[in-house]
Structures are given as structure tokens and as C-alpha cells.
NUDORO-362545 format. One line per 10 residues: number of its first residue (from 0); for each residue x negated, y, z of C-alpha. Coordinates in Angstrom, 2 decimals, m for minus. Example, Ala and Ser with C-alpha at 12.3 -4.5 7.8 and 13.67 -1.06 7.14 Angstrom:
<nodes>
0	m12.30/m4.50/7.80  m13.67/m1.06/7.14
</nodes>
This chain:
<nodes>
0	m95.89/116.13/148.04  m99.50/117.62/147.49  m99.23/121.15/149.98  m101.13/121.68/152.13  m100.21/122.55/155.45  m102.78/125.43/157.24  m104.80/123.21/159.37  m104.61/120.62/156.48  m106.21/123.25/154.17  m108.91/124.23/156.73
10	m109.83/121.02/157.17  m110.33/120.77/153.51  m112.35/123.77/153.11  m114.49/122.44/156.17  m115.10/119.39/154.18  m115.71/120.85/150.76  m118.01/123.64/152.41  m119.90/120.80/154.36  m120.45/118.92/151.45  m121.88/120.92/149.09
20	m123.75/122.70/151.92  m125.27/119.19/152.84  m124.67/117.38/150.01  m122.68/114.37/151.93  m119.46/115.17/153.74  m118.62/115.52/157.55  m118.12/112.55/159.58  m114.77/112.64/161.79  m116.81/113.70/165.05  m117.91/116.59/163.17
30	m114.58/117.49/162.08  m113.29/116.98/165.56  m116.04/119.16/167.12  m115.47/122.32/164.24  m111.75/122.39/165.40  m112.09/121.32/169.22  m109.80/118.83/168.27  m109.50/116.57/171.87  m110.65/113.15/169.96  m111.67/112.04/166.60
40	m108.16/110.63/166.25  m106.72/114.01/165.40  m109.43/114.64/162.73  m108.54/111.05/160.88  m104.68/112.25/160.84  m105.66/115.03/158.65  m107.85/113.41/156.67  m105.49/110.48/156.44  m102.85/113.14/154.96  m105.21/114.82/152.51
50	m106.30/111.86/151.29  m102.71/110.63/150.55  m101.88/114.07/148.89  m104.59/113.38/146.41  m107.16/115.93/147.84  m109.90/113.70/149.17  m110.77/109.87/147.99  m112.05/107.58/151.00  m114.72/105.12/150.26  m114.70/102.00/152.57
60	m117.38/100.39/154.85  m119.12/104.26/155.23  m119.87/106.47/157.94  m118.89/109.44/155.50  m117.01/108.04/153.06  m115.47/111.25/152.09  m115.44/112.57/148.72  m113.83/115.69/147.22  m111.72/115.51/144.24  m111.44/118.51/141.93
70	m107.93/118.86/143.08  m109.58/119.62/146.22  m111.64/122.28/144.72  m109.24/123.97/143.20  m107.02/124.07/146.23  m109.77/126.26/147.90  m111.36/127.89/144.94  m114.65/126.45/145.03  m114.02/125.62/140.93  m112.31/127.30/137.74
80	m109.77/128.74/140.18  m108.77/131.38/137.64  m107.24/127.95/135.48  m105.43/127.44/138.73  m101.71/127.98/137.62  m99.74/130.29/139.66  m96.78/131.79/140.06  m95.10/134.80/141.80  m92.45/134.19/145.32  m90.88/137.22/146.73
90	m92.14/138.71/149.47  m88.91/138.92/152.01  m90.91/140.80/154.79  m92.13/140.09/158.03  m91.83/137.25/161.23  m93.09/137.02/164.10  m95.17/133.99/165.35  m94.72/135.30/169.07  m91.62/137.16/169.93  m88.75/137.23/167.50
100	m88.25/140.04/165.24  m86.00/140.52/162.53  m87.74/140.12/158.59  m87.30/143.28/156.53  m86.85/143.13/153.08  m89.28/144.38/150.60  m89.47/144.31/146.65  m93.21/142.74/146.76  m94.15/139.22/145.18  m97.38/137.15/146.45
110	m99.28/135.24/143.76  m99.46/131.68/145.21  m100.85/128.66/143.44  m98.51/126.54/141.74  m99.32/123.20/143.29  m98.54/124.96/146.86  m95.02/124.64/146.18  m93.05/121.73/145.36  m89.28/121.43/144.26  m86.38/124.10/145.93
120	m86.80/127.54/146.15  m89.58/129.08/148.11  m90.15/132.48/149.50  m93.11/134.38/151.34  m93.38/135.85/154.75  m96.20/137.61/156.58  m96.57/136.92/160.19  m97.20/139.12/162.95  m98.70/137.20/166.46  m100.83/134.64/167.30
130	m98.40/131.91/169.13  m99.05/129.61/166.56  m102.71/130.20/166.14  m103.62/126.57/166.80  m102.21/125.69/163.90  m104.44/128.14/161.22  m101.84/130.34/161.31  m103.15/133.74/162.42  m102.20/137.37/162.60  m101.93/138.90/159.10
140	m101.33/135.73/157.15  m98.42/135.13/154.72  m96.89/131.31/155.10  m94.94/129.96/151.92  m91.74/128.49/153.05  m89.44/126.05/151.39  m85.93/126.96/151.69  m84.29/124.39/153.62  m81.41/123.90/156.71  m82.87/121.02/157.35
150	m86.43/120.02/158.77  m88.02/116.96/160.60  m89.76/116.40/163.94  m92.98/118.67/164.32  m93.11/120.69/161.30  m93.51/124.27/161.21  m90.03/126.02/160.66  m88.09/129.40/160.16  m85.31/129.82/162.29  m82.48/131.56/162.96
160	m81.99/132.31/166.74  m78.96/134.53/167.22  m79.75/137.79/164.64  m83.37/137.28/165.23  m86.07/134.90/162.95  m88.96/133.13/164.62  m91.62/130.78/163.62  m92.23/127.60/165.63  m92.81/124.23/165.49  m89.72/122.13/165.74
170	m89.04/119.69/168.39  m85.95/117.44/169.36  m86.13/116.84/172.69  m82.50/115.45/172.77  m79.88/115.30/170.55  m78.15/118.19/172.22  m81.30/120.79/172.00  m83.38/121.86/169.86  m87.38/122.61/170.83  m88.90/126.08/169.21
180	m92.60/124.49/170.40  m96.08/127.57/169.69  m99.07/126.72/168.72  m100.86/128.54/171.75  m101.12/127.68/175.18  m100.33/131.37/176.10  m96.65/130.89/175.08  m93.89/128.45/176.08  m91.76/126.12/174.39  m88.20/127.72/173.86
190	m85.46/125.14/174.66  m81.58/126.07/173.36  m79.09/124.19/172.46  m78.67/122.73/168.73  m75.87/124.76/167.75  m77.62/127.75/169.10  m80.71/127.54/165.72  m80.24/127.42/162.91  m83.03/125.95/160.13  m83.84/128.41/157.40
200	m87.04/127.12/155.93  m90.35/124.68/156.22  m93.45/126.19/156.26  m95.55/124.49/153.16  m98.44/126.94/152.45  m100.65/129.67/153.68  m102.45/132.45/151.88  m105.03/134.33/153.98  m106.52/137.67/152.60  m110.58/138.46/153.97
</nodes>
């Protein structure tokens, strides 16, 4: 699968913008220190992933052996991003990334690019709070979701608690609960049991308007 998650893709814009600004790319400390990232562990498990999703190419035996493909560059418009298929995914309203709210449902589409989504049906949402912050996603933003009921350990989910829709990071901390885990220190994990959530999509993209 070749999305990009949104601390995958600001890694990658890190990278590409580092690159062309220096012309060779960031070593893994310097990644680590742009996103206070506790060690430089954290910063090779994102590159790790956007190398295998095709977006960077490692070269062995080098201190930055980074380099950017043009998948890369297209996936952050730094080339031809107007050849950049896209397509259009409905706009379903709004969800909060803090308290749960209930989405509303609007007749608006978001142009996303087509490599963003993979196989299922996928939908738009714009978020309101910054509980998962930590994770690139901010205040304003619009996540693309895969439509899904089911999800694994740690990714970023839309779910169902009771007649009201939250976004959270999914956790199993037994096989009786379920873990509804922000991205912010300022909020707490929400514990409930399974039954209690249910699993209505996986976040798989981001689209940030400046």
C-alpha cells in the first residue's frame, strides 16, 4: 500500500525540502531533532515505511543515504503535480479529534490524489481539535478514511462510540476492551469495553489547506 500516513508525509516533505535545500538529504538525527522525536529510532521507522511504500530509495554504507524518488515528489507537489491523477471523495462532514461530536452531512467532494487511496471505498472528514496533534493531524485538516469495521493495533481510526464519532488511535489493551489512545499529552486514553466501539474507518491520508 503506497499512502501515506500524516507524520509519514511530513517526514517526506522534511526530506524532499532538505534535500533540494541542501542538495543531500537529512540524516536520522536531523529528522529526529525537526519532530522532537525521543531517539533516532522513531525517525528510521518512518523512513523504513516510506522507503517500503516506494517513496524514498536507501543507499547502503552512507551517512545519508536517502534519495527521493519522483513518486516522492509528486506525493508533495514539488514536480508536475498537475499530472498527478486525482479523483473526487465525498465530503461527509465533520469529527472531532478531542471530544466526540456527531459528523454532519454535506454535499461537498475534496479533490485527493489518486495514489492516496487504495482499494474499498473512501470518504473525507474534516477535523475539529488538536488531541491527535502529535500525529500531523491538526485543527482544520481533512483525513481520507478507508471504510472499514475492522482495523489493527495503533492505527488511526473512526469510531463509533454510542451515537457519537471520534478519532483516535486504536489500542487493544485486552481482548475484552478496546483503547481510543490521542495523540496529545493533554488528553487521556479512553478505555470501554469492545462491544461498546464500533470501527467505521482507517485513516489513510491527509490534505492540509495553507
Amino acid at each position: 500500500m503506497s499512502y501515506l500516513t500524516p507524520r509519514q508525509r511530513d517526514v517526506l516533505e522534511f526530506v524532499v525540502q532538505r534535500t533540494d535545500e541542501r542538495s543531500v538529504p537529512p540524516t536520522l538525527q536531523e529528522i529526529a531533532d525537526r519532530f522532537r522525536f525521543t531517539s533516532t529510532a522513531t525517525a528510521q521507522k518512518h523512513v523504513n515505511q516510506l522507503v517500503e511504500k516506494g517513496y524514498l530509495v536507501r543507499i547502503k554504507h552512507q551517512r545519508r543515504g536517502l534519495e527521493v524518488t519522483a513518486r516522492a515528489r509528486l506525493a508533495v507537489g514539488g514536480e508536475d503535480p498537475g499530472h498527478e491523477p486525482q479523483i473526487d471523495l465525498p465530503l461527509l462532514g465533520a469529527i472531532a479529534a478531542g471530544a466526540p461530536i456527531m459528523p454532519f452531512e454535506q454535499h461537498e467532494t475534496v479533490p485527493v490524489a489518486s495514489a492516496m487511496v487504495g482499494t474499498g471505498d473512501h470518504y473525507a472528514l474534516r477535523v475539529r481539535g488538536e488531541s491527535m496533534r502529535d500525529e500531523g493531524i491538526l485543527d482544520g485538516d481533512t483525513v481520507i478514511v478507508r471504510q472499514s469495521r475492522n482495523a489493527r493495533e495503533g492505527e488511526t481510526v473512526v469510531a463509533l462510540l454510542g451515537d457519537e464519532v471520534t478519532l483516535k488511535k486504536l489500542r487493544r489493551p485486552s481482548p475484552d476492551t478496546v483503547g481510543l489512545e490521542p495523540a496529545n499529552p493533554a488528553f487521556q486514553t479512553l478505555v470501554v469495553p469492545a462491544g461498546d466501539i464500533v470501527i467505521q474507518g482507517v485513516v489513510v491520508g491527509l490534505v492540509r489547506r495553507y
